[in-house]
BAVO-722571 format. One line per 3 residues: number of its first residue (from 1); their letters; for each residue x, y, z of C-alpha. Coordinates in pm, whole numbers, padded with zeros to 5 digits, always signed. Each point is the difference from the previous one (the first is absolute). Last residue first. Layout:
NUM	A	X Y Z | ... .
//
This chain:
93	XXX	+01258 +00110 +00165 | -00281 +00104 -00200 | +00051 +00085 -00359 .
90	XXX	-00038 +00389 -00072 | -00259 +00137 -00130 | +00050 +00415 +00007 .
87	XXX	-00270 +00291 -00010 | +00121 +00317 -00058 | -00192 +00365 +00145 .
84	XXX	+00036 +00302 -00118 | -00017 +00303 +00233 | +00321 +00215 -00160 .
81	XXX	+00251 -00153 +00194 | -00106 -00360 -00054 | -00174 -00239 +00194 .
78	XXX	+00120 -00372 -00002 | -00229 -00281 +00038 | +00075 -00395 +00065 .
75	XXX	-00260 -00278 -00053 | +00134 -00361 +00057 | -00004 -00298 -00229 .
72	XXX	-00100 -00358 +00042 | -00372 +00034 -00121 | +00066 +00310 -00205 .
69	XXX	-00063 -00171 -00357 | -00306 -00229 +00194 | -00137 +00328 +00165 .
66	XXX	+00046 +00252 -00324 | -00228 -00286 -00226 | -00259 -00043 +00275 .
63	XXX	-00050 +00420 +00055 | +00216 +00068 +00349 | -00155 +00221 +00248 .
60	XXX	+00220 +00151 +00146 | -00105 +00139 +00395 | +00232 +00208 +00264 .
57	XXX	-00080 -00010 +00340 | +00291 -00215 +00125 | +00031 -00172 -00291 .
54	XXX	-00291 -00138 -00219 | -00018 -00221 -00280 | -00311 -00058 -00152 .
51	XXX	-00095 -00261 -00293 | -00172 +00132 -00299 | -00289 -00264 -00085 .
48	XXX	-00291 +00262 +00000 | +00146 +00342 -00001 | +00176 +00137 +00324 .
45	XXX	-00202 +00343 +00154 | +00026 +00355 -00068 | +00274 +00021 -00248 .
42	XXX	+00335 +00151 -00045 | +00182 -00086 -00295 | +00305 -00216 -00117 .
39	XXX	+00112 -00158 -00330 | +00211 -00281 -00045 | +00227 -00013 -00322 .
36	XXX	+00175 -00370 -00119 | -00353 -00062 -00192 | -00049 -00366 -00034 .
33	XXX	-00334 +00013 +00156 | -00079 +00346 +00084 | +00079 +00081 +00374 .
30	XXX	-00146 +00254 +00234 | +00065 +00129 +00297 | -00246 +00129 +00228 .
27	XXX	+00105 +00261 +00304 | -00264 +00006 +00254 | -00324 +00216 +00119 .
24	XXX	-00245 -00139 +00265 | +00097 +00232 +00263 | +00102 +00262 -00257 .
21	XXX	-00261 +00047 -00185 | +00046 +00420 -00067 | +00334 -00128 -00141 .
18	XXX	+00324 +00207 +00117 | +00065 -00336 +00277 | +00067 -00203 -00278 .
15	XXX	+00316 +00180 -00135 | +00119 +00007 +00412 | -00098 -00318 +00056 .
12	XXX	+00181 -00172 -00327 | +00274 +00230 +00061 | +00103 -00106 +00375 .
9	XXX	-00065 -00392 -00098 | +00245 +00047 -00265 | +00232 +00157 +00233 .
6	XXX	-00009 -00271 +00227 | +00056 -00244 -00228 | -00320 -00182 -00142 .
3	XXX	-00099 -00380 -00063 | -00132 -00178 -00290 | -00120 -00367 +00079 .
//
């Protein structure tokens, strides 16, 4: 199952926290099959069949493609000088 750094887990809550939904709100990602890109938006609630990873307050929501892709791998983030955030999968150690 995916899992989060810390910092991850800091910018998933803090992008999520800026929608009007926010108790219910999570990050989905989103995999097309045999596409290497993932896309991500935040959404009110998990779609039927995502599967939902939360850490320490923070919820993905992980479309069935994305989860089996990310299923060993761990979500990193990175934010940038001028605001921008980077998401990272890394292999889990």
């Amino acid at each position: 199952m995916l899992t989060l750094t810390e910092t991850a887990t800091t910018v998933v809550k803090t992008i999520v926290e800026q929608d009007p939904n926010a108790d219910a709100s999570g990050l989905r990602i989103n995999g097309e099959p045999g596409a290497p890109n993932l896309t991500v938006a935040v959404v009110a609630a998990p779609e039927a069949g995502d599967s939902v990873v939360e850490a320490d307050g923070a919820r993905v929501f992980l479309e069935e493609n994305a989860s089996v892709a990310l299923s060993d791998k761990t979500l990193d983030a990175n934010v940038g000088e001028n605001g921008a955030v980077n998401f990272a999968v890394i292999d889990q150690a």
